[in-house]
Residue frames as qw, qx, qy, qz and C-alpha x, y, z in Angstrom:
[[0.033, 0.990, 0.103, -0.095, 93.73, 138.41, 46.19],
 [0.710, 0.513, -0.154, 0.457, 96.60, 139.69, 44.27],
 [0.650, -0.612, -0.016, 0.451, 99.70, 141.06, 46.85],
 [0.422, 0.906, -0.035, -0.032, 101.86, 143.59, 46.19],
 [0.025, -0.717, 0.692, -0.074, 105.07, 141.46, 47.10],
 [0.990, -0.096, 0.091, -0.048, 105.50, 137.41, 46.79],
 [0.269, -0.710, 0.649, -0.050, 108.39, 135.61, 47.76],
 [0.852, 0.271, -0.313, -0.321, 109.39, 132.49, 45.70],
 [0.516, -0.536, 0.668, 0.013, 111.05, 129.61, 47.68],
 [0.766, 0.454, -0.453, -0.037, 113.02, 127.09, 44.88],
 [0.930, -0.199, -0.241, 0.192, 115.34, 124.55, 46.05],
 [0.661, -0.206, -0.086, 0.716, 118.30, 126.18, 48.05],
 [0.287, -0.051, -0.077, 0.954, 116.95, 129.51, 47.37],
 [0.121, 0.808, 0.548, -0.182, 114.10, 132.18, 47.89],
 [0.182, 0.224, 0.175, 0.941, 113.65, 135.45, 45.57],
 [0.013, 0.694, 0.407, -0.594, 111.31, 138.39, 46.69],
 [0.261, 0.242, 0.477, 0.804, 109.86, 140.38, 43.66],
 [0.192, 0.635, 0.406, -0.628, 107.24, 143.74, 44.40],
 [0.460, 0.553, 0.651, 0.243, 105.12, 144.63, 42.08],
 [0.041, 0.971, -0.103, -0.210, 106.44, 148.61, 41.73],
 [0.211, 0.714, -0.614, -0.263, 108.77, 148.70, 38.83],
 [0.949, 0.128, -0.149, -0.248, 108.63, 144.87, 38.99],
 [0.011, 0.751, -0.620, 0.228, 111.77, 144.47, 40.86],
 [0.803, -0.205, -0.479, 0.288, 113.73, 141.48, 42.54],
 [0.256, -0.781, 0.320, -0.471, 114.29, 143.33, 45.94],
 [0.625, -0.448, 0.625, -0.135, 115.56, 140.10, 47.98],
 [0.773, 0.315, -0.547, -0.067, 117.95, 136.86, 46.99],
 [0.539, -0.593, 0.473, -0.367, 118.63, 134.30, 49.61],
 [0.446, 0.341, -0.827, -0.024, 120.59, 131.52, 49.28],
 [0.776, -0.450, -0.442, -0.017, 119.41, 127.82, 51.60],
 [0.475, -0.413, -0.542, 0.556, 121.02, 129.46, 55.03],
 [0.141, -0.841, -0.484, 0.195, 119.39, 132.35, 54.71],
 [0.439, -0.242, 0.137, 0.854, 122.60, 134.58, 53.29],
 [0.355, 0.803, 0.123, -0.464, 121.01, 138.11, 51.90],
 [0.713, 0.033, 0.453, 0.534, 122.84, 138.28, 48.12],
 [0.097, 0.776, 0.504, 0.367, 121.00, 141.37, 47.23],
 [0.163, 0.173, -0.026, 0.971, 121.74, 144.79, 47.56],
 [0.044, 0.717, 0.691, -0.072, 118.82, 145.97, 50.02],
 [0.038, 0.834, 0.414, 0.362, 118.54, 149.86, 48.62],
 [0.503, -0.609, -0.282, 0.544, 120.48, 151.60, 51.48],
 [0.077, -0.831, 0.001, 0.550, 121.77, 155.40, 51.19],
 [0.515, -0.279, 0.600, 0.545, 124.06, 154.38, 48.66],
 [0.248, 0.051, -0.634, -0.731, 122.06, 153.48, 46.02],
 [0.410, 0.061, 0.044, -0.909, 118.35, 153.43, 46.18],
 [0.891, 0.127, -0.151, -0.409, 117.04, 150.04, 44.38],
 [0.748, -0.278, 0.594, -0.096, 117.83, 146.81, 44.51],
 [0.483, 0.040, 0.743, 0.462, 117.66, 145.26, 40.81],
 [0.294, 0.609, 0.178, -0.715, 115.79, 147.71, 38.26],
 [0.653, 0.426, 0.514, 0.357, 114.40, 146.91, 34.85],
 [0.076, -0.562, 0.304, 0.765, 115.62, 149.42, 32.54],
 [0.315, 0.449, 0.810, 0.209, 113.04, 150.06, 30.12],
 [0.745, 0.638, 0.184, -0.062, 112.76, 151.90, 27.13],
 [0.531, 0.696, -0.375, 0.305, 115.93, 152.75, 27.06],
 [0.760, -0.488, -0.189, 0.385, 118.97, 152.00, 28.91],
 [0.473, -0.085, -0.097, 0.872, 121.72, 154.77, 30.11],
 [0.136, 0.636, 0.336, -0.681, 120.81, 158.11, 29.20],
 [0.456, 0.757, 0.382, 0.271, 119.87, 160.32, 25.97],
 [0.401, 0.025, 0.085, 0.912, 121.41, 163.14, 25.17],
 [0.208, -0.285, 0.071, -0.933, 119.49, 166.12, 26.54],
 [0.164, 0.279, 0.793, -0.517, 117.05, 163.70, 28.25],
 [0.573, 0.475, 0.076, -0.664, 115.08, 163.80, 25.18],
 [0.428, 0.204, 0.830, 0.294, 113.77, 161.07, 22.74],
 [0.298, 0.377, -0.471, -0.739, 113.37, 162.26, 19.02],
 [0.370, 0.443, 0.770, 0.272, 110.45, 160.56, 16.83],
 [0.341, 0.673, 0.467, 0.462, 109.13, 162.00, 13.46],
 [0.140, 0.494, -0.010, 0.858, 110.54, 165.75, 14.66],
 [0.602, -0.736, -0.153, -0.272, 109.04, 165.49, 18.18],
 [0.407, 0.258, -0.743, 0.465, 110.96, 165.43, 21.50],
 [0.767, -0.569, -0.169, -0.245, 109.56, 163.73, 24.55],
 [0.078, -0.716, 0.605, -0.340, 111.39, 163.99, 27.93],
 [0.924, -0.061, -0.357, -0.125, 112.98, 160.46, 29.02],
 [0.666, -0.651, 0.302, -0.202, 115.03, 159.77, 32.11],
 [0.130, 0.484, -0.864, 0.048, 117.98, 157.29, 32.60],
 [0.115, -0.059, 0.964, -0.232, 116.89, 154.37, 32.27],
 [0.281, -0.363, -0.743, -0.488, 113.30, 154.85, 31.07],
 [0.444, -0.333, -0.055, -0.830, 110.15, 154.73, 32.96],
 [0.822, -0.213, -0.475, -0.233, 109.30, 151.26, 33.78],
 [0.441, -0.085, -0.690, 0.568, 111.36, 150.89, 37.11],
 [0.096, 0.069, 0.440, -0.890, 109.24, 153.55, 38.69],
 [0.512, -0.154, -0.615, -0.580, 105.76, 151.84, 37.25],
 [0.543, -0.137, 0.720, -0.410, 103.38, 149.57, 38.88],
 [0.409, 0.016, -0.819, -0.402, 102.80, 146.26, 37.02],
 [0.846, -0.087, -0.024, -0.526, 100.15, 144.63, 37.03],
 [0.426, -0.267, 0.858, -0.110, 100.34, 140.71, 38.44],
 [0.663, 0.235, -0.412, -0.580, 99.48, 138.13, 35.76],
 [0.862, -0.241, -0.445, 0.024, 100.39, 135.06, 37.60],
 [0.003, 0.703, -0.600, 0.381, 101.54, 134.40, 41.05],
 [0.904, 0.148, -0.401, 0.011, 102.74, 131.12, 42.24],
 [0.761, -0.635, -0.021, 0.128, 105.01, 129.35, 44.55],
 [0.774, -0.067, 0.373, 0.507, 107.34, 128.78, 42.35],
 [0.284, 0.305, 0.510, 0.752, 106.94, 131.46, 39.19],
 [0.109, 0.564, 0.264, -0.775, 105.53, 135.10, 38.82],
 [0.432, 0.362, 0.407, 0.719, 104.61, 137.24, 35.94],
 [0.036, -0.648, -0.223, 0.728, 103.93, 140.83, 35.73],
 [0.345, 0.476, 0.438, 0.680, 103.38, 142.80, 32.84],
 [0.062, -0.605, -0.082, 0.790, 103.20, 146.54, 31.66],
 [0.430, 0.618, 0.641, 0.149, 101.22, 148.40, 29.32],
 [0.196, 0.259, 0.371, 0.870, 101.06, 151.63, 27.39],
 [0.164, -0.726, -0.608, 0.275, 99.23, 154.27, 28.76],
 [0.127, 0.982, -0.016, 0.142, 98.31, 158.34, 28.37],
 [0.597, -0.710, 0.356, 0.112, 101.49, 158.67, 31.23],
 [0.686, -0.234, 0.435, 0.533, 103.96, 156.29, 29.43],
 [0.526, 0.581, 0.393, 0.481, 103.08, 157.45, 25.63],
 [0.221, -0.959, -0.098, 0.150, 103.77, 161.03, 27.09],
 [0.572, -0.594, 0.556, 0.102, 107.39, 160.12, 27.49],
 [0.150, -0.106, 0.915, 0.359, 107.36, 156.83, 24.36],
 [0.473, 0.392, -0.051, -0.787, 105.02, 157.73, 21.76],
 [0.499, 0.046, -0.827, -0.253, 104.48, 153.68, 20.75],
 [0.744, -0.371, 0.179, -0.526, 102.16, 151.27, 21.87],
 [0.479, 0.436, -0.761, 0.041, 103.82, 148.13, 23.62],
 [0.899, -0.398, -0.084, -0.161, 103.17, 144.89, 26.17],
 [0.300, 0.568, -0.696, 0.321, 106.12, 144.30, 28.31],
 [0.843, -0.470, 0.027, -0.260, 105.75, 141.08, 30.64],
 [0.172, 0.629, -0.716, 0.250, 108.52, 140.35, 32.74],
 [0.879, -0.394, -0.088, -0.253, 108.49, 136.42, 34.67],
 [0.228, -0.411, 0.789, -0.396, 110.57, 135.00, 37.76],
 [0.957, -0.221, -0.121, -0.146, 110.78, 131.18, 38.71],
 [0.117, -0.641, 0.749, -0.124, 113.29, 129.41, 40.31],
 [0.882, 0.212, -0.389, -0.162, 114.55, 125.94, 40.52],
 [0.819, -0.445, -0.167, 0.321, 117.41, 124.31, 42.09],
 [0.321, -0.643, 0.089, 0.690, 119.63, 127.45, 43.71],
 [0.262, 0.145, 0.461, 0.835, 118.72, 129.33, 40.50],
 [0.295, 0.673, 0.440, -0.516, 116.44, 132.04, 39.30],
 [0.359, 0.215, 0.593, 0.688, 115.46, 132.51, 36.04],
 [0.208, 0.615, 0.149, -0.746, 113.93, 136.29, 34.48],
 [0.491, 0.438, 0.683, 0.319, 112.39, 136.43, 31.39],
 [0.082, 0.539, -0.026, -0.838, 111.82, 139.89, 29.30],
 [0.290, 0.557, 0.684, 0.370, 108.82, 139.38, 26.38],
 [0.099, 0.510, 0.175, -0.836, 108.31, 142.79, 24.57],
 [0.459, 0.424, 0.719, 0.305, 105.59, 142.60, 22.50],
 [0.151, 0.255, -0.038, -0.954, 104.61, 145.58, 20.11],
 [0.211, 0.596, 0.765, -0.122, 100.70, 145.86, 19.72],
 [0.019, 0.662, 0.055, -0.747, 101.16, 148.74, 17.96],
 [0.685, 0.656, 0.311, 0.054, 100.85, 149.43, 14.00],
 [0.637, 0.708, -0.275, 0.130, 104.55, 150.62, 13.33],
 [0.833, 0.036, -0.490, 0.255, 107.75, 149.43, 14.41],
 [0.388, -0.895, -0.109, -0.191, 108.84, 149.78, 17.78],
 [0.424, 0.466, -0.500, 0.594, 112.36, 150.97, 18.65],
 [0.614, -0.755, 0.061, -0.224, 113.21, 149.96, 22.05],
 [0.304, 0.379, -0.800, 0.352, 116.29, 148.95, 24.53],
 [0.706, -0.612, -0.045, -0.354, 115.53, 146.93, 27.76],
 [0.461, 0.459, -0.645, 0.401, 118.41, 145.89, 30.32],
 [0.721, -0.660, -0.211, -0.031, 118.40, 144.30, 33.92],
 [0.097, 0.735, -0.345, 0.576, 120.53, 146.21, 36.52],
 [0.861, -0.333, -0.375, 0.088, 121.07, 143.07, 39.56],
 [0.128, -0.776, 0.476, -0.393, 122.92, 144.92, 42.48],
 [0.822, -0.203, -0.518, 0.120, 124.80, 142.44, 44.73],
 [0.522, -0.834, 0.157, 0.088, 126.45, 142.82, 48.10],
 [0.512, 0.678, -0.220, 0.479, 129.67, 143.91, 47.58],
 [0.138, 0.309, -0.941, 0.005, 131.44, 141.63, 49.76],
 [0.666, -0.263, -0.429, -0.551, 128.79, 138.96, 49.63],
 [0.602, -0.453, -0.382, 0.535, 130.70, 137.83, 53.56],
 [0.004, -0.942, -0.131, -0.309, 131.25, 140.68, 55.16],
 [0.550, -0.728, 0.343, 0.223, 134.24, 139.83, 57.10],
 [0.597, 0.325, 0.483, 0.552, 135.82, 139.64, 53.22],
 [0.045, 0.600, -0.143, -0.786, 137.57, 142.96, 51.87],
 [0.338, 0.761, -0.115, -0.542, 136.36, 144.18, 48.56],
 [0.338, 0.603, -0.675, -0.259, 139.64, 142.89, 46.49],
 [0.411, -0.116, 0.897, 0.116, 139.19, 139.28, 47.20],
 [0.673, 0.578, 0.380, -0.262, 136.25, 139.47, 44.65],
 [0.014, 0.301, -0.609, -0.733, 136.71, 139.01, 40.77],
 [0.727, 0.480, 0.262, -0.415, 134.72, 138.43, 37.85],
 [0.161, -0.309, 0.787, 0.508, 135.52, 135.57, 35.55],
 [0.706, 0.367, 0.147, -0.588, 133.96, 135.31, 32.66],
 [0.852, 0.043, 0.521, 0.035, 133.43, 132.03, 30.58],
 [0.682, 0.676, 0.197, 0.199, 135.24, 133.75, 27.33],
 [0.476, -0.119, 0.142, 0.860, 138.35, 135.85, 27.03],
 [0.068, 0.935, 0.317, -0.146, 137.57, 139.52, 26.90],
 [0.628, -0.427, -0.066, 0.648, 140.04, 141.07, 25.29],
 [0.256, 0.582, 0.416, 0.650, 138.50, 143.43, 23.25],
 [0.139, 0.178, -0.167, 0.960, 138.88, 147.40, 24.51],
 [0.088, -0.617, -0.766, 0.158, 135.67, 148.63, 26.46],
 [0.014, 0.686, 0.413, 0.599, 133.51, 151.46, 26.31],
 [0.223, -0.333, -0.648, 0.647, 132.97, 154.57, 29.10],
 [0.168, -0.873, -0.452, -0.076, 130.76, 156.98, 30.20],
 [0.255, -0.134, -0.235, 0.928, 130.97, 161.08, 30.78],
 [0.292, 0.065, 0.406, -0.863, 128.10, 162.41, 32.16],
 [0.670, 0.203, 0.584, -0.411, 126.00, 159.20, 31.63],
 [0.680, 0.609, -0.253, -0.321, 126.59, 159.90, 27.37],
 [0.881, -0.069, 0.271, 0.383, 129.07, 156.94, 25.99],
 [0.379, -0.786, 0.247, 0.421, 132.46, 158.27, 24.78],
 [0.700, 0.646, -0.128, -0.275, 133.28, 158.04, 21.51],
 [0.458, 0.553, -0.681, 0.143, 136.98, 156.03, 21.97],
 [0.888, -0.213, -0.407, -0.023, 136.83, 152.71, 23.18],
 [0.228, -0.837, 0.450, -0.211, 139.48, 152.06, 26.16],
 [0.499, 0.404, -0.766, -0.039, 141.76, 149.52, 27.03],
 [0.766, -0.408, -0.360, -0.343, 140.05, 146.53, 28.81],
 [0.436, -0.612, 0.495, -0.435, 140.68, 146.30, 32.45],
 [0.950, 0.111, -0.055, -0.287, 140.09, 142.28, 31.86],
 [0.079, -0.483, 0.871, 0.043, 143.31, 139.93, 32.28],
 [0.138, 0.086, -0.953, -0.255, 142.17, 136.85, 29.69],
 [0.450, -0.405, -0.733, -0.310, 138.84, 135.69, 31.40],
 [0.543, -0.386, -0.636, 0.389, 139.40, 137.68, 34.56],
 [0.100, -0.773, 0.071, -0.623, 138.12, 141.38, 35.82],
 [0.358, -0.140, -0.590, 0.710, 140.13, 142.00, 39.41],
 [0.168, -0.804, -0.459, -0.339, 137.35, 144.03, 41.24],
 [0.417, -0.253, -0.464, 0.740, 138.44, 147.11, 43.16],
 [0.004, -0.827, -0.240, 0.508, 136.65, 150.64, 44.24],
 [0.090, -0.636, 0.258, 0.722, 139.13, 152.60, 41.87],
 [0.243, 0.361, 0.816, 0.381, 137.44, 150.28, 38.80],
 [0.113, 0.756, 0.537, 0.358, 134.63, 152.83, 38.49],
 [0.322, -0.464, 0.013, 0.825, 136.03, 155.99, 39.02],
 [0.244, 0.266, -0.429, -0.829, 135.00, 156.87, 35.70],
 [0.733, 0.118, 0.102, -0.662, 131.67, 155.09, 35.99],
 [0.942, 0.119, 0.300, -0.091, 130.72, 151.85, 34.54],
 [0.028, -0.488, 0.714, 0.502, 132.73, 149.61, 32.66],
 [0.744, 0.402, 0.357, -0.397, 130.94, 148.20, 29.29],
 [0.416, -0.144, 0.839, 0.319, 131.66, 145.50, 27.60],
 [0.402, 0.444, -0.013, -0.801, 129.62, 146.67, 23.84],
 [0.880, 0.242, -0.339, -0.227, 130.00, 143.32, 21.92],
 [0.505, -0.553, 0.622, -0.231, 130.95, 140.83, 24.98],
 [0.511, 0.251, -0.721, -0.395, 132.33, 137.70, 23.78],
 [0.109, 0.134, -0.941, 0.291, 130.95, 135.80, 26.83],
 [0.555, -0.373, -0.290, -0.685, 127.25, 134.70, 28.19],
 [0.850, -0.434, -0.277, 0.107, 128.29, 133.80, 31.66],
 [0.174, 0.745, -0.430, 0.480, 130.12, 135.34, 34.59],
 [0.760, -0.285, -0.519, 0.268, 131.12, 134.17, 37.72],
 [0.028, -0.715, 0.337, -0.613, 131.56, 136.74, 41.02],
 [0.949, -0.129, -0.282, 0.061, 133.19, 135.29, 43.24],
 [0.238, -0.707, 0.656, -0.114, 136.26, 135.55, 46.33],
 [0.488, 0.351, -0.792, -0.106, 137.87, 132.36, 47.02],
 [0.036, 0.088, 0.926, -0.365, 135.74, 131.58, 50.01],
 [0.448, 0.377, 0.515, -0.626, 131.62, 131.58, 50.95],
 [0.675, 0.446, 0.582, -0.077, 129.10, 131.61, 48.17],
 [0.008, -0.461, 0.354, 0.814, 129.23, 132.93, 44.97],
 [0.583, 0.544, 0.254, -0.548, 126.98, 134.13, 41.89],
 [0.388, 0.098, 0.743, 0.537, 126.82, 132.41, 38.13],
 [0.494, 0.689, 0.202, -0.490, 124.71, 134.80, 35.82],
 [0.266, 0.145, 0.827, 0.474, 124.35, 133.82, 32.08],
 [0.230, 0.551, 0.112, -0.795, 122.47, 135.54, 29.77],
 [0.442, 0.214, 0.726, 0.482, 120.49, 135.24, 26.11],
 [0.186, 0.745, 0.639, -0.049, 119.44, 137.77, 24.08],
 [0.224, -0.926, 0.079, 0.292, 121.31, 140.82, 25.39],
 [0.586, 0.751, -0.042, 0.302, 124.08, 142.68, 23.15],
 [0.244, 0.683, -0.455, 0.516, 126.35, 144.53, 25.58],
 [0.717, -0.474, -0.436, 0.266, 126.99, 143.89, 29.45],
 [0.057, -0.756, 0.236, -0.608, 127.83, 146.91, 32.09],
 [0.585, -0.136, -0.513, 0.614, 129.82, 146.56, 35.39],
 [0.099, 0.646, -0.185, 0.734, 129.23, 149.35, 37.62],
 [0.369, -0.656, -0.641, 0.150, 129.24, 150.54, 41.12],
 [0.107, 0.958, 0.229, 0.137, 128.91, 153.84, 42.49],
 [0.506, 0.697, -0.177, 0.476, 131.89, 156.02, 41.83],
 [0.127, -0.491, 0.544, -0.668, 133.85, 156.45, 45.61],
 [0.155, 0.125, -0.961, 0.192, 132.70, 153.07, 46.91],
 [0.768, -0.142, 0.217, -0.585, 129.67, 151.67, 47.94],
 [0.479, -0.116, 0.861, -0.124, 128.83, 148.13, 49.32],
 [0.783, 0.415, 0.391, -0.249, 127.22, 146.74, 45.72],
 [0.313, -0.275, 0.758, 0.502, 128.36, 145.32, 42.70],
 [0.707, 0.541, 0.140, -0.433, 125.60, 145.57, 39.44],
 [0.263, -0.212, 0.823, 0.457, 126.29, 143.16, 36.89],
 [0.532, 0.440, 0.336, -0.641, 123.63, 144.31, 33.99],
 [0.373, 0.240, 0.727, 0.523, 123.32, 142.18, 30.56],
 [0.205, 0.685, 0.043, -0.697, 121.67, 145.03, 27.97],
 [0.540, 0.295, 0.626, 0.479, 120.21, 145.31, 25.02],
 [0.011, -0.929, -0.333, -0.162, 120.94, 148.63, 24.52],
 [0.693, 0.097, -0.150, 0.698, 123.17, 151.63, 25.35],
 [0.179, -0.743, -0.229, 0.603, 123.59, 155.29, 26.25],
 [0.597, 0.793, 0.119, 0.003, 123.60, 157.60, 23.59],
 [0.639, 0.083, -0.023, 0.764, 127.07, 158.38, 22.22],
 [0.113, -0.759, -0.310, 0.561, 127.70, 162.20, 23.20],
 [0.157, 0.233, -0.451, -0.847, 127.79, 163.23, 19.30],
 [0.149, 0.286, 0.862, 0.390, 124.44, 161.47, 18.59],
 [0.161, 0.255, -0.056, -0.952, 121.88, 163.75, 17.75],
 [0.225, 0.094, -0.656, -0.714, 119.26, 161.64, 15.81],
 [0.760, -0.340, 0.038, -0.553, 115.66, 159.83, 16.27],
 [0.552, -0.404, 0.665, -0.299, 115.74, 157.56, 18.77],
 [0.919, 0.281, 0.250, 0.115, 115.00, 154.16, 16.02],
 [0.716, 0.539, -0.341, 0.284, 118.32, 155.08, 14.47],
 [0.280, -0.765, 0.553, -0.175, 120.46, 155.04, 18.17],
 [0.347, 0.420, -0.829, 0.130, 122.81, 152.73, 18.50],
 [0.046, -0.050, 0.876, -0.478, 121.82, 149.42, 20.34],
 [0.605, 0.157, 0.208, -0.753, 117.96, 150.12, 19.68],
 [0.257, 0.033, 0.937, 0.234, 116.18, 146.98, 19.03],
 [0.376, 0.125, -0.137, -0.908, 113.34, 147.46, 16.21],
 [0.394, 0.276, 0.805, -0.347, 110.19, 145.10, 16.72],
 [0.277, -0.283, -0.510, -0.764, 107.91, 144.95, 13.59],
 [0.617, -0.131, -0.038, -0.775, 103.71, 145.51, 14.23],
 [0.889, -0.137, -0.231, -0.372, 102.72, 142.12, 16.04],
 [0.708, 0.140, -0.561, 0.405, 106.25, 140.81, 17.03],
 [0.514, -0.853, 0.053, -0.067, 107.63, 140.29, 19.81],
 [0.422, 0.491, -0.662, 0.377, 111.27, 140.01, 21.04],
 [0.842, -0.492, -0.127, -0.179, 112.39, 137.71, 24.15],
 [0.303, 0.651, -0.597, 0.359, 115.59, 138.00, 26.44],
 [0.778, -0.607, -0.112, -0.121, 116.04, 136.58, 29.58],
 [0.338, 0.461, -0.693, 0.439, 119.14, 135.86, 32.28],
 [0.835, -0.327, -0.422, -0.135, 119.66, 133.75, 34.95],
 [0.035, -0.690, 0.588, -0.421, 121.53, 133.67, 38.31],
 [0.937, -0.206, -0.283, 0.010, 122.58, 130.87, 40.11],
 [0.507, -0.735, 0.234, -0.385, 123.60, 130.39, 43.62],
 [0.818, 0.249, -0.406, 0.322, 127.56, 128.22, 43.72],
 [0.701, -0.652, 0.164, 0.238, 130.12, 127.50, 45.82]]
């Protein structure tokens, strides 16, 4: 009998994935260390898919052929139930469908299965969107992994950094009210290295829009620490919530907020990926559990 929560135990680690919005809601490393953000006051979820679109629209409205349909930050699918297609000891799948409810909202017809396995101290996610529809389907999908933020707790904040496996020294992108800003900024990045403090998102996320790396590393200079790597995905967002909170989100994307002059149908927004009538597209990232 299908469950509506299964817990995968891999070598040196165990993931927890529920079947509402298809989330990872628990990471645990082999002594049992939480690594996950569990949802507190702060900030509500834990790891959300971010599906059909990622960030926001401009007016909270997607445009096809002269229609507008009201869409949310972030889409629709985190607040779904999937359906369970496999569950295992090791490996999951889920999947979402098209329905009266979603086409309300994303006027296309589309198969989105998302799968979880682990291995040794790793987890791997998969994202297959297939379009079963008869014209092409314009879509963005992004994962949105919260960590504890210090993953010790007797560790301040600033010992953390994020080094990524590439020099970054191209200018990043922000946010004002959720829209993307039309003038890059200068990257916060020193060569291969983001210092991580509270006063970093003040002005919301920081987004990296054509990242030259596919692997980060968060990390203090003691206890564990996280490797995430990524294929598929176009941009890559940093954020936590503005005035501090205990999480870090590191979110690979394929996909963006709207710029706050864009104005057009939602297949011509920046970042949209277009799917022909039968294809599918396939992304995936991974996280692994170092010292």
């Amino acid at each position: 009998m299908e469950q509506d929560s299964l817990t995968l135990h891999g070598d040196g680690i165990s993931a927890t994935i529920v079947g509402q919005g298809a989330e990872l809601v628990s990471l645990r490393d082999a002594e049992g260390t939480e690594l996950l953000w569990q949802a507190g006051p702060a900030w509500r979820r834990h790891s959300p898919v971010l599906f059909p679109i990622v960030g926001r629209l401009k007016g909270d409205e997607l445009r096809h052929r002269g229609r507008s349909y009201p869409m949310m930050q972030h889409g629709f699918a985190r607040d779904r139930r999937f359906g369970w297609a496999e569950q295992g000891d090791r490996s999951c799948t889920l999947m979402l469908t098209d329905d009266a409810e979603t086409r309300a909202h994303y006027p296309f017809a589309f198969r989105l299965v998302i799968g979880y396995s682990v291995g040794h101290r790793q987890l791997g996610v998969t994202f297959e969107i297939t379009n079963t529809g008869d014209e092409p389907l314009p879509a963005s999908i992004g994962a949105h992994p919260a960590f504890n933020w210090p993953l010790l707790p007797e560790l301040p904040k600033e010992a953390y950094r994020l080094t990524f496996n590439e020099a970054e020294p191209a200018p990043v992108r922000r946010l004002k009210d959720g829209l993307l800003l039309p003038k890059p900024q200068p990257t916060p990045i020193e060569g291969r290295t983001l210092a991580l403090s509270e006063r970093l998102f003040d002005d919301d996320a920081v987004i990296l829009d054509r990242p030259a790396s596919t692997s980060v590393r968060y990390a203090a200079d003691q206890g564990p620490a996280i490797e995430m790597s990524w294929q598929g995905f176009q941009e890559l967002g940093i954020w936590s919530k503005p005035g501090g909170a205990p999480f870090l989100c590191v979110e690979p994307w394929h996909g963006i907020a709207s710029p706050v002059d864009f104005d057009g149908e939602f297949s011509d927004k920046p970042g949209v990926m277009l799917i022909k009538p039968g294809a599918r597209r396939v992304l995936g990232y991974r996280i692994k559990i170092a010292q």
